[in-house]
C-alpha positions in Angstrom: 10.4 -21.0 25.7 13.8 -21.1 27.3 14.7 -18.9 30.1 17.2 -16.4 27.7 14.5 -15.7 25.4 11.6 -15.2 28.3 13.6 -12.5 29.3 14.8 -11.1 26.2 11.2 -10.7 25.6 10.0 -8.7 28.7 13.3 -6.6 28.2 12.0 -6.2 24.0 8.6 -4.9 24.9 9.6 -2.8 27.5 12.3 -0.6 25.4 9.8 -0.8 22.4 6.7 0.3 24.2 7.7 4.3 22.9 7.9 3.0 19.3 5.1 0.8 18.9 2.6 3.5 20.2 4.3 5.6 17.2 3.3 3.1 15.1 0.0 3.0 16.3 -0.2 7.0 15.5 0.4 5.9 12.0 -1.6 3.3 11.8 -4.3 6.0 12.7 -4.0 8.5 10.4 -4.0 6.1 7.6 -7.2 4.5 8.8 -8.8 7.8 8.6 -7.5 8.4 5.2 -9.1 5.4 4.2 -12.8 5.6 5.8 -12.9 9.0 4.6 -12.4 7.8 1.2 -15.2 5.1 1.9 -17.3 8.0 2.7 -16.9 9.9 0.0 -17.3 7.7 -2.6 -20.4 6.0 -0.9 -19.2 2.1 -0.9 -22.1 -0.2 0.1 -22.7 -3.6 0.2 -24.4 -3.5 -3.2 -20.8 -2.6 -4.9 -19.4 -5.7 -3.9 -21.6 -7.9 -6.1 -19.5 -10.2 -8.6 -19.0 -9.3 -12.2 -18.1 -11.6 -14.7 -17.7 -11.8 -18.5 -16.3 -8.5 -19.7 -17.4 -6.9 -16.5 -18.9 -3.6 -18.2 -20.1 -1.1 -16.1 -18.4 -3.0 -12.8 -19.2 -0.3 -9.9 -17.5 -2.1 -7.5 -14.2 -2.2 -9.7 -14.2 1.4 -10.7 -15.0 2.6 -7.0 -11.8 0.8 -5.4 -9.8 2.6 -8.3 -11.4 6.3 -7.2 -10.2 5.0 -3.9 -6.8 3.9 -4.3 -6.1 7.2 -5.9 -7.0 9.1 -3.1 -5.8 7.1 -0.5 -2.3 7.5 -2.5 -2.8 11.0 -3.6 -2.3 10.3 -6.7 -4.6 11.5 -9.8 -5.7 7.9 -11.1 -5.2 4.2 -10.0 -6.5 1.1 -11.2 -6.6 -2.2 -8.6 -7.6 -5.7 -10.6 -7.1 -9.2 -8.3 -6.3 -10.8 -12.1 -2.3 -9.2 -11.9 -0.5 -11.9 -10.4 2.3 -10.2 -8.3 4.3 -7.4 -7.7 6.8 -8.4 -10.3 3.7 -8.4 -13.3 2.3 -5.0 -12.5 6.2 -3.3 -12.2 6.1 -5.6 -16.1 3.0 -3.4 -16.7 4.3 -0.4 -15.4 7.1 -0.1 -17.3 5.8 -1.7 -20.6 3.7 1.0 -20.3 5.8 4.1 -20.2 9.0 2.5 -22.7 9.0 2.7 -26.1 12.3 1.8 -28.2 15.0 3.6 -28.0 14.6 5.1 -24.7 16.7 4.3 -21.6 15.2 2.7 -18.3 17.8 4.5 -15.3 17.8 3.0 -12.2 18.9 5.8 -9.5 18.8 2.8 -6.3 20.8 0.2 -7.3 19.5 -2.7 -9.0 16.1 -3.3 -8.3 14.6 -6.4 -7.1 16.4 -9.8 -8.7 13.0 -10.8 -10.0 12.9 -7.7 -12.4 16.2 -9.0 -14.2 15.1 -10.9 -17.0 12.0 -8.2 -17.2 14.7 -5.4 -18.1 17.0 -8.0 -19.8 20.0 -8.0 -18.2 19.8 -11.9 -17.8 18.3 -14.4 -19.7 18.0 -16.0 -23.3 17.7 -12.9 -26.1 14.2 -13.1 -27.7 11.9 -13.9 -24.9 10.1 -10.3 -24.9 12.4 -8.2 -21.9 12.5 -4.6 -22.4 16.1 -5.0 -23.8 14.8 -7.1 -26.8 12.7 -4.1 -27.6 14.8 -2.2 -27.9 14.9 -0.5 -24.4 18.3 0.2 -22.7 19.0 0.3 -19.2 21.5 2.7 -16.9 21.7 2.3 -13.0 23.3 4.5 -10.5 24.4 3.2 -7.0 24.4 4.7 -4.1 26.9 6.6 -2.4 27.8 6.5 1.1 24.6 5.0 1.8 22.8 7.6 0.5 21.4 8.2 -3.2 23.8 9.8 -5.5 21.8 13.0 -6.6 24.8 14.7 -8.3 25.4 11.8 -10.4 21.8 11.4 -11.1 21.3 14.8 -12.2 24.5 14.8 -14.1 23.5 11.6 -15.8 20.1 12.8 -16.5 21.6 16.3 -18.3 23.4 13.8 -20.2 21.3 11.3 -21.3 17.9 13.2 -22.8 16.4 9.4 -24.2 15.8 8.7 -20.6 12.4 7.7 -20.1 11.9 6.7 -16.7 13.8 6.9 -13.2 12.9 4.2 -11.1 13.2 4.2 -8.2 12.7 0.7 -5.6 11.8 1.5 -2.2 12.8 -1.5 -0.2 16.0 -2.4 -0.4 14.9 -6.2 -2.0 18.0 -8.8 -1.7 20.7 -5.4 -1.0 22.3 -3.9 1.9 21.3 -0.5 1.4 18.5 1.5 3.0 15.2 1.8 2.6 14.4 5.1 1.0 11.9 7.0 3.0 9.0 9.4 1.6 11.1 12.3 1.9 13.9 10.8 -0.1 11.7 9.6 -2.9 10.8 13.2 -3.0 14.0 15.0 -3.5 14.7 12.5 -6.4 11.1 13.4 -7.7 12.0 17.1 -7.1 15.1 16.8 -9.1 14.3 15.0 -12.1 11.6 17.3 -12.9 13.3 20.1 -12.8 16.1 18.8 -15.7 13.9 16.1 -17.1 10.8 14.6 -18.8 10.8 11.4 -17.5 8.5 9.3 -15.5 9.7 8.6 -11.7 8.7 4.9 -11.2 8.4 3.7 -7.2 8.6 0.1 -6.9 6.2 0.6 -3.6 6.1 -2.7 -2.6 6.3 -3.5 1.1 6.1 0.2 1.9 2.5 1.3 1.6 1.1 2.8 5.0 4.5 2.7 7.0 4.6 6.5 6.7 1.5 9.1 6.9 2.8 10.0 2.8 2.7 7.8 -0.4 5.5 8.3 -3.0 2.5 10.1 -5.2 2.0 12.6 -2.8 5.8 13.3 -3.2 6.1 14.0 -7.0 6.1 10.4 -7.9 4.3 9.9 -11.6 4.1 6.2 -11.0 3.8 3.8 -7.9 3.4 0.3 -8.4 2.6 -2.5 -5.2 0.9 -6.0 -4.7 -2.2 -6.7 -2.8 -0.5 -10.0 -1.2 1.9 -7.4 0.4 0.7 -3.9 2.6 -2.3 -3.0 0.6 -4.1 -6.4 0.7 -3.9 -6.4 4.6 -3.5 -10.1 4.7 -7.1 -10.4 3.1 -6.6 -10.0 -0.6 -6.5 -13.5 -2.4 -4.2 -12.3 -5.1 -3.7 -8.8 -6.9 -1.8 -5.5 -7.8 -2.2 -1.6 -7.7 -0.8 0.9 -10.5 -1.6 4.8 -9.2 0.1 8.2 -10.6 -0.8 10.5 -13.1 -4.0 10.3 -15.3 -2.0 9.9 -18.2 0.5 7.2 -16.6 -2.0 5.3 -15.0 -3.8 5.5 -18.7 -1.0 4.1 -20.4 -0.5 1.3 -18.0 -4.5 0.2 -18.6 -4.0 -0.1 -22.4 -0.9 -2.1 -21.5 -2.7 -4.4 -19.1 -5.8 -5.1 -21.3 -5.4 -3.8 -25.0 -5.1 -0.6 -26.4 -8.5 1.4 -27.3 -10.1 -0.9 -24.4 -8.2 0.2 -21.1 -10.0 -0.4 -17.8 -13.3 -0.6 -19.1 -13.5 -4.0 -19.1 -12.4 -7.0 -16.3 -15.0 -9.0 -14.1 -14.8 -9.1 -10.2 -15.4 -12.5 -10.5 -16.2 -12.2 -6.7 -13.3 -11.1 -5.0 -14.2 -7.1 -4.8 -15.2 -7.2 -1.4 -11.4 -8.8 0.3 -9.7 -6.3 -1.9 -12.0 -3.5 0.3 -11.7 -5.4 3.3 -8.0 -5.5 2.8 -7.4 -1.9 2.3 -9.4 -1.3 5.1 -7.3 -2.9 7.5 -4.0 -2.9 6.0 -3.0 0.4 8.2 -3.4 -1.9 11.2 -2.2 -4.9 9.9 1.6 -2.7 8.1 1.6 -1.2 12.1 1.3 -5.3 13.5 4.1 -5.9 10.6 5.9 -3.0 11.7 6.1 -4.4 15.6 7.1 -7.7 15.1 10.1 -6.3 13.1 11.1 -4.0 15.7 10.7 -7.1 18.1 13.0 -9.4 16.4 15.5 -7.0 15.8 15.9 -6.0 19.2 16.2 -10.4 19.9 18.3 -10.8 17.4 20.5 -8.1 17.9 20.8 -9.2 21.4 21.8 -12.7 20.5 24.3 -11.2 18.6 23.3 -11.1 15.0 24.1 -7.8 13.0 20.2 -6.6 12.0 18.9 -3.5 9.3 17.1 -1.4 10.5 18.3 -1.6 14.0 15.4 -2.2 17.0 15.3 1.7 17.2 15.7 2.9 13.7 12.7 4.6 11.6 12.0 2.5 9.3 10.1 3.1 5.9 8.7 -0.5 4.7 8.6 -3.9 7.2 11.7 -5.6 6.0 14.3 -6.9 8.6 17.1 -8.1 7.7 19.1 -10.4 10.0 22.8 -11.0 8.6 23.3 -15.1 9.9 26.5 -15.4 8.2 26.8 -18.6 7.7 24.0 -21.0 5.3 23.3 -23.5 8.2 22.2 -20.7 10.7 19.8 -19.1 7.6 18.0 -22.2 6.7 17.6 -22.9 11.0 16.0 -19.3 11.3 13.6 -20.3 8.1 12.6 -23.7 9.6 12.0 -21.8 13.2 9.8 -18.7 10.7 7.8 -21.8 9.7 7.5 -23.8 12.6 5.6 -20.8 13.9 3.0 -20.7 11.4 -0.6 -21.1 11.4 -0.3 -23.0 8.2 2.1 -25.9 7.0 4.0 -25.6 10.7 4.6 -29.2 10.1 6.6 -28.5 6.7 10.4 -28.3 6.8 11.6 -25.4 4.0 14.7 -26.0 2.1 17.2 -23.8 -0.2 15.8 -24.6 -4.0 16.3 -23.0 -7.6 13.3 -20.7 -7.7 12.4 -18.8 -11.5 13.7 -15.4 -11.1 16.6 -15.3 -8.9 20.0 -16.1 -9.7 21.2 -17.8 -6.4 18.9 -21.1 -4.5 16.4 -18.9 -2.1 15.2 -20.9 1.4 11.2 -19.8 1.8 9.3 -19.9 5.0 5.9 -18.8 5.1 2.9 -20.4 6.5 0.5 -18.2 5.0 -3.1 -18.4 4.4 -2.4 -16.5 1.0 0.3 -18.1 -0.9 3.0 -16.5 -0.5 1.7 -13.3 0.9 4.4 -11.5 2.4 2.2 -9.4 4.9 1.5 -12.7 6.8 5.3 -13.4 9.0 7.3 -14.8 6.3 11.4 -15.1 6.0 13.5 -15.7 2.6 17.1 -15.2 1.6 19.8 -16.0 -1.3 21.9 -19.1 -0.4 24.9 -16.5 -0.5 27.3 -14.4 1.8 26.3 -13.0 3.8 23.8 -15.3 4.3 20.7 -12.9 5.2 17.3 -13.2 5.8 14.3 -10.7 4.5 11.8 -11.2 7.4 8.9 -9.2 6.7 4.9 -9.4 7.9 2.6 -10.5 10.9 -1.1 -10.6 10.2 -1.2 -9.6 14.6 1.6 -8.9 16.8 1.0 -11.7 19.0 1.2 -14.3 16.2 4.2 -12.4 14.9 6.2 -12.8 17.8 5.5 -16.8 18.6 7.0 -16.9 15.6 10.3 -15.0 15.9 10.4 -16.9 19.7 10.2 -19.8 17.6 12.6 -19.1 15.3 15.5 -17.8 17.5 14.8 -21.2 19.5 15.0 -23.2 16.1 18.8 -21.0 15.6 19.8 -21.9 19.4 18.7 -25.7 19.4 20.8 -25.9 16.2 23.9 -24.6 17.6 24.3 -27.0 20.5 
């Protein structure tokens, strides 16, 4: 490590050392949260048997659902390793909840590019989007950097075929901010009181980075991926869907078959890394949570514009890093990978990937495929040229590879 970045580092863990033992505080409560609900519902070793076939009568199944709903405070949740990402169980979601003719509003901007072709706003007619079935979609942006709550009330008066306000947490390929629990609550608040729609949280990368989940709020609907928080870097693959009995209903028939529901889906053996996940994903998000405030505060000082700042709350473990310029983008991603545990040796480069409009350059050395609670970097090959750092299984293998990245950015600029 070169002298600049030896020193930035004592400097970084010095000013942080108030903030990280926040995040510890956190990471506390939630673990508590969590082995109370093991408690309760009695999990033993004989609940993580495999299932396979239909999977009837699947104890091990049905007991993680009982405890994802009251870990999120939520009525009813279902958790099944067979939904493939985060992007598949939002599909289920909101499949679930839309029939034609009503209106899908999105009150945060656009959500997440990957949702595009879902709702239909890109892509060939005919291919099954919500838009081909006759679902419509309205989006309000925000204002001022903060949500637009007189517009979405207004629009909601206005609009009575609105079925469901969603809301996305993170702020996915835009500038804006993260929303925090109390945020999510006022918009939860609000449509209630003028509306019978669903609120929809895209939760993804937010789970256990506040004491609160978006349920606890008022939220009839939140929707994550095991490969990100909830999975604590030891699910193999998976999704959650928790809310309201009869959401979280509706979401089962669309995610098996009507009349059938969550009755029915083997284990197939990977029950017990979807408990051992939960169980440490509190500690793991706070790990996440550290090595984002860390490279903010390096890149900051090396003179990049980062959001959040190193001493800003922060409500899910995204850090951006605004480069500016391609060249210095795909550098940082070559240094994210360099500084993995996995494929270190492999050299990532900008390519077309399905779902997203611009070329994407992906670094992550994950033991999960892209698992983006491991220390993982990505960003749209357009102005401003930012990257969406986000994970860190530990702190300590988090920050060899931020050093290494902020050395692959300063090597390249000689």
């Amino acid at each position: 490590m070169n002298e600049q970045l030896s020193l930035l580092t004592k400097e970084a863990e010095k000013e942080l050392a108030d903030i990280y033992a926040g995040l510890d505080a956190v990471s506390m409560q939630n673990t508590e949260k969590i082995m109370d609900a093991f408690r309760r519902n009695r999990v033993s070793e004989a609940i993580f048997a495999p299932t396979s076939g239909y999977g009837y009568d699947d104890r091990g199944r049905d007991t993680l659902d009982k405890i994802y709903a009251e870990v999120m405070g939520a009525e009813a949740a279902f958790v099944r390793h067979s939904i493939a990402s985060g992007t598949h169980a939002l599909a289920i979601g909101l499949y679930a909840l839309l029939r034609p003719g009503d209106i899908l509003y999105s009150v945060a901007d656009k959500p997440y590019d990957t949702l595009d072709e879902v709702i239909g706003n890109v892509g060939e007619a005919g291919r099954g989007s919500l838009k081909d079935f006759g679902v419509s979609y309205m989006q309000s942006d925000f204002k001022d950097g903060k949500l637009n709550l007189a517009e979405i009330r207004e629009t909601l008066l206005t609009h009575k075929n609105i079925k469901v306000v969603f809301i996305q947490r993170s702020k996915g390929y835009l500038s804006r901010p993260t929303l925090t629990i109390d945020e999510i609550g006022k918009v939860a608040k609000l449509v209630h009181e003028v509306s019978d729609a669903y609120v929809v949280v895209d939760n993804c990368y937010g789970e256990f980075v506040e004491d609160r989940e978006p349920t606890e709020v008022g939220a009839d609907m939140i929707i994550g991926s095991l490969i990100k928080n909830p999975g604590g870097g030891l699910a193999e693959s998976g999704g959650y869907i928790a809310g309201t009995k009869k959401a979280v209903e509706l979401a089962g028939y669309r995610f098996t078959a009507v009349g059938v529901g969550l009755e029915i889906g083997a284990s197939l053996g990977q029950t017990k890394n979807m408990y051992r996940g939960l169980f440490y994903a509190p500690h793991t998000v706070a790990q996440a949570m550290k090595t984002a405030h860390f490279a903010a505060y390096i890149f900051e000082k090396l003179g990049f514009d980062c959001s959040p700042r190193y001493n800003e709350r922060r409500s899910d473990i995204i850090q951006t890093i605004r480069f500016g310029a391609p060249e210095k983008l795909i550098a940082f991603c070559k240094g994210i990978q360099a500084g993995s545990p996995v494929d270190a040796f492999v050299s990532p480069e900008p390519w077309d990937m399905p779902g997203y409009t611009d070329p994407v350059i992906m670094a992550a050395g994950a033991f999960v495929g892209g698992s983006s609670i491991e220390l993982s970097a990505d960003g749209p090959i357009r102005p401003p040229y930012t990257a969406y750092l986000q994970g860190g299984l530990t702190y300590e293998s988090g920050k060899i590879g931020i050093l290494s990245a902020a050395e692959m950015l300063l090597n390249s600029q000689k």
